[in-house]
N, C-alpha and C positions, 0 to 999 in steps of 0.2 A: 431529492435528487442532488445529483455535486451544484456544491456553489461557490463561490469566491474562489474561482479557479477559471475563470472570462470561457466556460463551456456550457454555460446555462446564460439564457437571455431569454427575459420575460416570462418562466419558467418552463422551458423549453429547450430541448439542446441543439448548440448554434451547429449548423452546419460543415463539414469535413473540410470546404473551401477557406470555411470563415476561421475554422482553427489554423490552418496549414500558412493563412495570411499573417495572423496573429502571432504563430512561433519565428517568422521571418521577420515581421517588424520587434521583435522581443530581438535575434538573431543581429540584426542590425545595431541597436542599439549596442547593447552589448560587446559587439565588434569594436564600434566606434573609442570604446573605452579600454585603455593601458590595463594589461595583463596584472593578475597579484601576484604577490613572493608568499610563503608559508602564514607570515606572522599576518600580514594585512587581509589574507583570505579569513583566516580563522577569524578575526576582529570584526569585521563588516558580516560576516557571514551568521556570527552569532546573534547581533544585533539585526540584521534582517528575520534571521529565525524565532527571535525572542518577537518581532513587531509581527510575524506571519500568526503568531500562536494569539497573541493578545486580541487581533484585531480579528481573530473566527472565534473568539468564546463567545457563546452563546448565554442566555439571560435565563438559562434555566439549564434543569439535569441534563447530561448529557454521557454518552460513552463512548470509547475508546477500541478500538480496532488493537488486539495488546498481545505481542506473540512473545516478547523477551530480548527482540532483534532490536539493535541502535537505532531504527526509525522509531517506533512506535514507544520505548522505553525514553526518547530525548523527547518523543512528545506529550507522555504522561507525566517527565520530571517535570515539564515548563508548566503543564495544566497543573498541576501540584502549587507550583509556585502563586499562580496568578488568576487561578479559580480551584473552588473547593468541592463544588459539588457533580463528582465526576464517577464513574466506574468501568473498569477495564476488564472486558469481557475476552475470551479463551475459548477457543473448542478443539475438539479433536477425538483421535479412534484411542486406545489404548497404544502405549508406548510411542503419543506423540511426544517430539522432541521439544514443543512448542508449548504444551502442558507442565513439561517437566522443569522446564527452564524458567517460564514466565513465572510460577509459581515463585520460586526461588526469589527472582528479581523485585516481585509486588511484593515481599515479604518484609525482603530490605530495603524498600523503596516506602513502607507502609504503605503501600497500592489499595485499596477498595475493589479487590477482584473477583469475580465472579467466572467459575468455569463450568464446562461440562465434556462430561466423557463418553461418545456414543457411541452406538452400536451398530453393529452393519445392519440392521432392519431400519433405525434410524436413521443411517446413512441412505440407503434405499430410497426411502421417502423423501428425502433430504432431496438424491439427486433429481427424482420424479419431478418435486415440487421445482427446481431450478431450471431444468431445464423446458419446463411448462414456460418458466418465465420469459426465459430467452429466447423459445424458440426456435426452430429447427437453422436459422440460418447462424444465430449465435452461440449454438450448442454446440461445443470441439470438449475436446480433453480441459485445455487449461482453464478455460471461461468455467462449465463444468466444475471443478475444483475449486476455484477459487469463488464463482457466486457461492457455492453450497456452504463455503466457512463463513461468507458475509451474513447471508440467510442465516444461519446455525447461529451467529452473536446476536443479529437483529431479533430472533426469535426470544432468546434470552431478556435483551432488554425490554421486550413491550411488556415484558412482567413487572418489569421496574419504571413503565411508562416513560421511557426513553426514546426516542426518535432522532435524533442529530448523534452523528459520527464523526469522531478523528480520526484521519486511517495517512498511511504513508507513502499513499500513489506520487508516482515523480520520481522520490529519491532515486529509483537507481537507474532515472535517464541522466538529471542533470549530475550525477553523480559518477556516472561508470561504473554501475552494478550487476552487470551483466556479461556473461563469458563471451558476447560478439563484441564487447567494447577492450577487452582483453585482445582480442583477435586479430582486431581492427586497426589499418594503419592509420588512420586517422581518428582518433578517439574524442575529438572537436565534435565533428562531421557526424558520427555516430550517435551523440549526444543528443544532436539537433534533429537528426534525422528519428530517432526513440520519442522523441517528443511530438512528433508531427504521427508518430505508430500509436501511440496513447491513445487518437482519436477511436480506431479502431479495435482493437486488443484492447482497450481496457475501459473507457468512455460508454461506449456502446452497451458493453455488461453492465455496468455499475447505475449506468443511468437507467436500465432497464429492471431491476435489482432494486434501485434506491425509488421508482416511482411505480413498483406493484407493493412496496412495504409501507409506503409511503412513512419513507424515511430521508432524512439527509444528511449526505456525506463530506466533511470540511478535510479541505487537502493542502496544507500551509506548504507542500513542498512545491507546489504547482502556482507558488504566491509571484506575481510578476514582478516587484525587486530581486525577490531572491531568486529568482531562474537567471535575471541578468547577472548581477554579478556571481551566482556559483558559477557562471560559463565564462567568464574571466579567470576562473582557477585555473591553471596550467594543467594538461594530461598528466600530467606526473605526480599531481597533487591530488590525484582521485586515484590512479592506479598505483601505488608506490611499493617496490620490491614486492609484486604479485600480490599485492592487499588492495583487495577492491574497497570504493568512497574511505578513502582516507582520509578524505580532509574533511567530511562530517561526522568521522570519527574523533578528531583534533578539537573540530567543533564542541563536539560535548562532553570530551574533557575540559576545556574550558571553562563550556557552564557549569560543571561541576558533576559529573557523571562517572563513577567511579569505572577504572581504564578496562576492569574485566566485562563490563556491561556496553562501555563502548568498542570495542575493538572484540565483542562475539562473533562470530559466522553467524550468516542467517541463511537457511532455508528460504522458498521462496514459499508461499500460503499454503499451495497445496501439499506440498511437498512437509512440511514443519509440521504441519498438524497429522500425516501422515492418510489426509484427504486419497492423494492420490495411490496409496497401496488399496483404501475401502474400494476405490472403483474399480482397480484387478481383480480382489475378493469376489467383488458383485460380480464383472464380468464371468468368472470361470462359475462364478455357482448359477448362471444361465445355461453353462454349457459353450460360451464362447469361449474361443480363442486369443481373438483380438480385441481389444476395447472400442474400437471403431464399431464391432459390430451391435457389442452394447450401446453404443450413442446413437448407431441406428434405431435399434430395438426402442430407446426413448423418445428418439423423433416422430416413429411411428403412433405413439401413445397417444 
């Protein structure tokens, strides 16, 4: 299940109230403190991110959530750095962009990667098996999508008797990774507000995900230093001339992350891996129309 992310207590996921208390006394703190300029964000920010990586390695094998995107390629440079024994797992349909890229990047990164490229029968199964997990209340399109890439890596790894995950939940709340925080007059507000949606959109999957694989998932962006002071970045240093999380792209220049790997677009899971084109596939070779009526069709199962 996620841990070291204050949403698991006593191996258990804390309550909707207890997170939504939790992002407000995080929210306070953080207020309470003097806004950064460019140079002193990147500074603090690297050194929070460098102590969020350190302080989730685990004392044995472990693997990597690893699509090619600045989240997960600045969290396999730092696991590079400061443990050894790691592998960064990939999936996807044919002509994901998430295959193609990551590829590329673990190459020049000398990554330990591990991919696979499935098939819409695979896929099939894939989404059966996810949505069995979740459940009819937690089964939509995106949940859908993105358990069936989580499941698809975790699958992969219990070959290699792996169970603990790095993955990149978070960044694109405290970041402004997202086209409503583009949108958004207030991109503070939207920030905090993504944070407190986490419980539900993404919490709820993942914990349901990470405790029938019985696996677990380490989320350094979700680390409470680093949520406070990334939300002392000014809006403008996350959205900068139409470039969404800019300033965790500056970030990992920084640490050393060469500018074409930081500053890539990223897809978002389902989307990268081209997840969500297999569920149109599947849908119309039902005979549906809509994919809604696929996720019925599944719920029914």
């Amino acid at each position: 299940m996620v841990i070291k992310s204050n949403i698991i207590k006593k191996e258990k996921i804390v309550s909707k109230t207890e997170w939504f208390n939790y992002i407000d006394e995080l929210k306070k703190e953080s207020k309470s403190l003097i806004k950064l300029n460019e140079k002193e964000a990147i500074k603090i920010l690297s050194e929070d991110f460098i102590n969020a990586i350190k302080s989730r390695i685990p004392n044995k094998k472990f693997g990597i959530f690893f699509s090619g995107g600045v989240d997960s390629t600045l969290i396999s440079y730092l696991c590079q750095k400061y443990a050894k024994d790691f592998v960064c797992y990939t999936v996807g349909i044919e002509g994901s962009q998430d295959l193609e890229v990551s590829k590329k990047v673990a190459k020049t990164l000398k990554l330990n990667q591990v991919t696979k490229t499935l098939t819409l029968i695979e896929m099939e199964n894939l989404f059966e098996e996810t949505s069995k997990i979740l459940g009819p209340d937690l089964t939509n399109i995106v949940n859908l999508g993105v358990g069936a890439v989580e499941l698809a890596a975790i699958k992969l790894a219990k070959k290699d008797n792996i169970d603990i995950f790095f993955g990149g939940l978070g960044s694109e709340e405290i970041y402004a990774g997202y086209n409503r925080h583009e949108k958004s007059e207030n991109i503070d507000e939207e920030c905090w507000n993504g944070l407190k949606s986490t419980y539900e959109r993404d919490f709820l999957r993942d914990v349901a995900i990470a405790t029938a694989t019985k696996t677990k998932f380490l989320t350094p962006f979700l680390d409470r230093q680093l949520i406070i002071n990334s939300m002392r970045v000014p809006s403008t240093l996350k959205i900068n001339k139409g470039l969404k999380k800019y300033i965790i792209r500056k970030v990992a220049l920084d640490l050393g992350l060469d500018e074409e790997y930081a500053f890539r677009p990223k897809k978002a899971a389902q989307y990268g891996s081209n997840f969500d084109k297999a569920i149109l596939k599947i849908t119309k070779s039902h005979g549906f129309k809509f994919k809604r009526e696929y996720l019925e069709f599944l719920k029914s199962k």
